[in-house]
C-alpha positions as CSV (number, residue, x, y, z in Angstrom):
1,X,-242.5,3.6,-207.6
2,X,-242.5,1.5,-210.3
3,X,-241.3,-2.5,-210.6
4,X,-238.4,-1.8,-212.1
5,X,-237.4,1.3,-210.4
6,X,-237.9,-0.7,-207.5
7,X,-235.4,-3.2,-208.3
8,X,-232.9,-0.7,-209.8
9,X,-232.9,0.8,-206.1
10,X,-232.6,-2.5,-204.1
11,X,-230.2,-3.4,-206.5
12,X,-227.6,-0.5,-206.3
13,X,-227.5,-0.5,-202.3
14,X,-226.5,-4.7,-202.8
15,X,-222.4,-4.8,-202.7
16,X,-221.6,-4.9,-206.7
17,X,-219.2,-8.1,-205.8
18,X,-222.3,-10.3,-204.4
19,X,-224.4,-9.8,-207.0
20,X,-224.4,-13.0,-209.6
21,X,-223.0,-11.8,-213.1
22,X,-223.1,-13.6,-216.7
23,X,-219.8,-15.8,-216.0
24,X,-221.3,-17.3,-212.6
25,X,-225.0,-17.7,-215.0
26,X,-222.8,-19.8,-217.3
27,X,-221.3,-21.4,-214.7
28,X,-224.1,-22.8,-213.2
29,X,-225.7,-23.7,-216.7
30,X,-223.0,-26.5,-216.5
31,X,-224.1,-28.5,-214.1
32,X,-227.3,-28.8,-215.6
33,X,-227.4,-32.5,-214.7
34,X,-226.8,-32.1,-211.2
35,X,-229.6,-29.9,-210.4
36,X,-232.0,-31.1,-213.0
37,X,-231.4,-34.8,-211.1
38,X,-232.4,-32.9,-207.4
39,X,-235.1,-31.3,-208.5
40,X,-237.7,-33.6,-207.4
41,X,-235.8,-33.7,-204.1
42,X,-235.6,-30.3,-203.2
43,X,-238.8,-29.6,-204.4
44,X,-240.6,-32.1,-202.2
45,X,-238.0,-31.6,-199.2
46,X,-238.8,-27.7,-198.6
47,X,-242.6,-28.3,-198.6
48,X,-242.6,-31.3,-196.3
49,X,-240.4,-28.9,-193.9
50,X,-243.0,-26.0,-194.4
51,X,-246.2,-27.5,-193.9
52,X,-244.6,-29.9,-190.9
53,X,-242.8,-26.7,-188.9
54,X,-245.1,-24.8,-186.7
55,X,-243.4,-21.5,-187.7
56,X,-244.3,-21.9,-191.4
57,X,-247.3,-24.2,-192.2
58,X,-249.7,-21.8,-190.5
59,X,-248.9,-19.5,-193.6
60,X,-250.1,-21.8,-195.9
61,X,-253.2,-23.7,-196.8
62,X,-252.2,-27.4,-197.2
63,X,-254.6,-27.5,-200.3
64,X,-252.5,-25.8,-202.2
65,X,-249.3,-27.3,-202.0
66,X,-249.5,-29.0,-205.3
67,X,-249.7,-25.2,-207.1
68,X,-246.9,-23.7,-204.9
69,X,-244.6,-26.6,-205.4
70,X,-245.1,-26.4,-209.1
71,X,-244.1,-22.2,-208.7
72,X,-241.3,-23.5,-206.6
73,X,-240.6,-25.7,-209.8
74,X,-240.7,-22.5,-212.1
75,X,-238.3,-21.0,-210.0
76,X,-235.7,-23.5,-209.8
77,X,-236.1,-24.5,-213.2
78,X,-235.1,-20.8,-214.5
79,X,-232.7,-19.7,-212.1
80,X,-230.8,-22.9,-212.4
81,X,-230.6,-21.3,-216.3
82,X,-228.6,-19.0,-214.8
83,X,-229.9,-16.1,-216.7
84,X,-229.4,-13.6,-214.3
85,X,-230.5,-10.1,-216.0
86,X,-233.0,-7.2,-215.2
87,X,-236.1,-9.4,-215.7
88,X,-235.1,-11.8,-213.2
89,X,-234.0,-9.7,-210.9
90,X,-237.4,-8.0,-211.1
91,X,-239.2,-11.2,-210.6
92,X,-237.1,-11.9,-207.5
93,X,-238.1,-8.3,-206.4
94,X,-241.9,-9.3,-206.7
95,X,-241.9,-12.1,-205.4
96,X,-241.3,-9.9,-201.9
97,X,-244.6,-8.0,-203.2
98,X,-246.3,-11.3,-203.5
99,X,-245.4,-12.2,-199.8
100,X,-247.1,-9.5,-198.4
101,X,-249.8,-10.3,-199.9
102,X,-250.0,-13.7,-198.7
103,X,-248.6,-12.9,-195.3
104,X,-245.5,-14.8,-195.5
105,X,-242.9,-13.1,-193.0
106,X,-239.7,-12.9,-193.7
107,X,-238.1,-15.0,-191.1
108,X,-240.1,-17.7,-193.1
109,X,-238.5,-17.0,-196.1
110,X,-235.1,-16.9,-194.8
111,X,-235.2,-19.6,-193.0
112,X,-236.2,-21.9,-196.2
113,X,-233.9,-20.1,-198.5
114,X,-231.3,-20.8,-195.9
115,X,-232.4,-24.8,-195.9
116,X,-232.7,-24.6,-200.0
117,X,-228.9,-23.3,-200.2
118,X,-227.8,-25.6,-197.5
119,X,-229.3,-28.7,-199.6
120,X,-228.0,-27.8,-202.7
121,X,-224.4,-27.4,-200.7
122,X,-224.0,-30.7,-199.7
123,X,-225.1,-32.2,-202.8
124,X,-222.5,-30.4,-204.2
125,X,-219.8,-31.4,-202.0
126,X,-220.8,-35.0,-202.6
127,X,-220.7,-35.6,-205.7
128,X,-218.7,-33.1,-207.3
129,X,-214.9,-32.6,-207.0
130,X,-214.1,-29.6,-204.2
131,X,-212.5,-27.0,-205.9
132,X,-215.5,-27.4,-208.7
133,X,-218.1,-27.2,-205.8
134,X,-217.2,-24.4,-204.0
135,X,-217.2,-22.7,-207.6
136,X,-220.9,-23.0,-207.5
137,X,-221.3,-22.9,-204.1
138,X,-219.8,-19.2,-203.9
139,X,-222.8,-18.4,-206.8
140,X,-225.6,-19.5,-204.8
141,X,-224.1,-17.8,-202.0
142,X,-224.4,-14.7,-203.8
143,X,-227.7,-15.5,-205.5
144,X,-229.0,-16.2,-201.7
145,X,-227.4,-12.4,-201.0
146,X,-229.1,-10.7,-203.8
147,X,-232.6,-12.4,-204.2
148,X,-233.4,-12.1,-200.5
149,X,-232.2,-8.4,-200.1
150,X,-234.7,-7.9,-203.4
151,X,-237.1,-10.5,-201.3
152,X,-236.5,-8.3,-197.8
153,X,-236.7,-5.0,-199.4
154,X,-239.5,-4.9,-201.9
155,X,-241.7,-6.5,-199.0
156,X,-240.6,-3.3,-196.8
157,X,-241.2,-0.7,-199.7
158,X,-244.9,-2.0,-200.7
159,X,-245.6,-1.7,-196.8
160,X,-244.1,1.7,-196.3
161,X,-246.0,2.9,-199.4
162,X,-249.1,1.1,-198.4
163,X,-248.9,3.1,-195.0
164,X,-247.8,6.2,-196.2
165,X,-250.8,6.2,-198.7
166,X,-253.5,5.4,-195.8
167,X,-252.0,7.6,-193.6
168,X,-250.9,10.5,-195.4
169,X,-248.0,10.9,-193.5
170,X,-244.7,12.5,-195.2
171,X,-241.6,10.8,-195.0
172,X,-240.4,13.1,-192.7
173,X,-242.4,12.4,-190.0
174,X,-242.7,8.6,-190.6
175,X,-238.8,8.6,-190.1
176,X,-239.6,10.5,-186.7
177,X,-241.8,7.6,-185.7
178,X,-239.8,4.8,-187.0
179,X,-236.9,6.7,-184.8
180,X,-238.7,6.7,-181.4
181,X,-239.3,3.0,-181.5
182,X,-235.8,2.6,-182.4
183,X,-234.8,4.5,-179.5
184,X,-237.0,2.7,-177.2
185,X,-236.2,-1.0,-178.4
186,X,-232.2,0.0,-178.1
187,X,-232.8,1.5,-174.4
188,X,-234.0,-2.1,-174.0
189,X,-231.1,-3.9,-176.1
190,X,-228.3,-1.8,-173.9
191,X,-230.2,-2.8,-170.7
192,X,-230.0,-6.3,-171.8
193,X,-226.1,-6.2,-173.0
194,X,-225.1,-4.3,-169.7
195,X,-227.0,-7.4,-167.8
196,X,-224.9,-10.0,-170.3
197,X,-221.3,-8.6,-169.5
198,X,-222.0,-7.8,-165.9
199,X,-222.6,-11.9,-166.0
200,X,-219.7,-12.2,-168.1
201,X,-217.9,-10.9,-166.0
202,X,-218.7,-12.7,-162.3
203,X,-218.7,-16.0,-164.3
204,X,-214.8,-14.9,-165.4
């Protein structure tokens, strides 16, 4: 599967009303100021957390911090453009393939795309008036929805392809697999939600 076909796919299986159109793009374009004035900020603010958190930094070499926070400066440059079309979205889907490549998990990636969203949120409640805040609050809400499910799923697709071409297993029977683990990790789960209520319970 191709890039593009790729993102086409991830794309259609993301609810049509979280997905950022043209109107929220222009939206966003109008507060150029505001993020054009945080950029330093949030630039230098999500590396200092990822190479200071043991759950991230070990990802990362600290010598190149100045390269990725300049990509990190690409990013928010152009998505703060709010041009959201097909060539976007494709980047935001290889960016996932880029992530397997440099081992970044995706609990990593949420978690700092979940601190990006939250800084940018109370900026926004600062200084701009509410009703005008939430306005481009609700688009980086859904910009946070779409990216990462292109993030999330494009990492998941390259590694299912990569395994399925080393292997030579068929679908089929790589479903079957992927089924008796999810069997035995939700004998587990119930065991543990049995134990959680029956506690519930004598503490009620």
């Amino acid at each position: 599967m191709d890039l593009t076909s790729m993102t086409n796919h991830i794309l259609q299986q993301v609810p049509a009303i979280l997905i950022p159109t043209a109107s929220d793009g222009e939206l966003v374009r109008r507060y150029q100021g505001f993020f054009k004035k945080h950029e330093d900020t949030v630039i230098r603010g999500f590396y200092d957390l990822v190479y200071s958190d043991p759950a991230t930094r070990q990802h990362l070499d600290p010598k190149e911090r100045p390269m990725r926070e300049n990509t990190l400066r690409q990013w928010y440059q152009v998505t703060t453009t709010g041009h959201f079309d097909e060539h976007y979205w494709a980047w935001q889907a290889l960016v996932g393939i880029v992530h397997v490549k440099h081992k970044i998990p995706n609990p990593a990636m949420l978690g700092m795309w979940s601190w990006m969203i939250n800084f940018i949120q109370k900026g926004l409640l600062e200084e701009l008036p509410a009703n005008e805040a939430l306005d481009v609050i609700q688009v980086f809400q859904k910009l946070q929805a779409t990216v990462c499910s292109l993030i999330v799923e494009s990492y998941i697709m390259t590694q299912q392809e990569a395994i399925h071409r080393a292997s030579g297993l068929n679908q089929a029977i790589m479903g079957r697999f992927i089924h008796i683990e999810i069997d035995r990790l939700l004998g587990q789960g119930r065991a543990i939600l049995q134990e959680k209520v029956q506690q519930a319970a004598m503490a009620a």
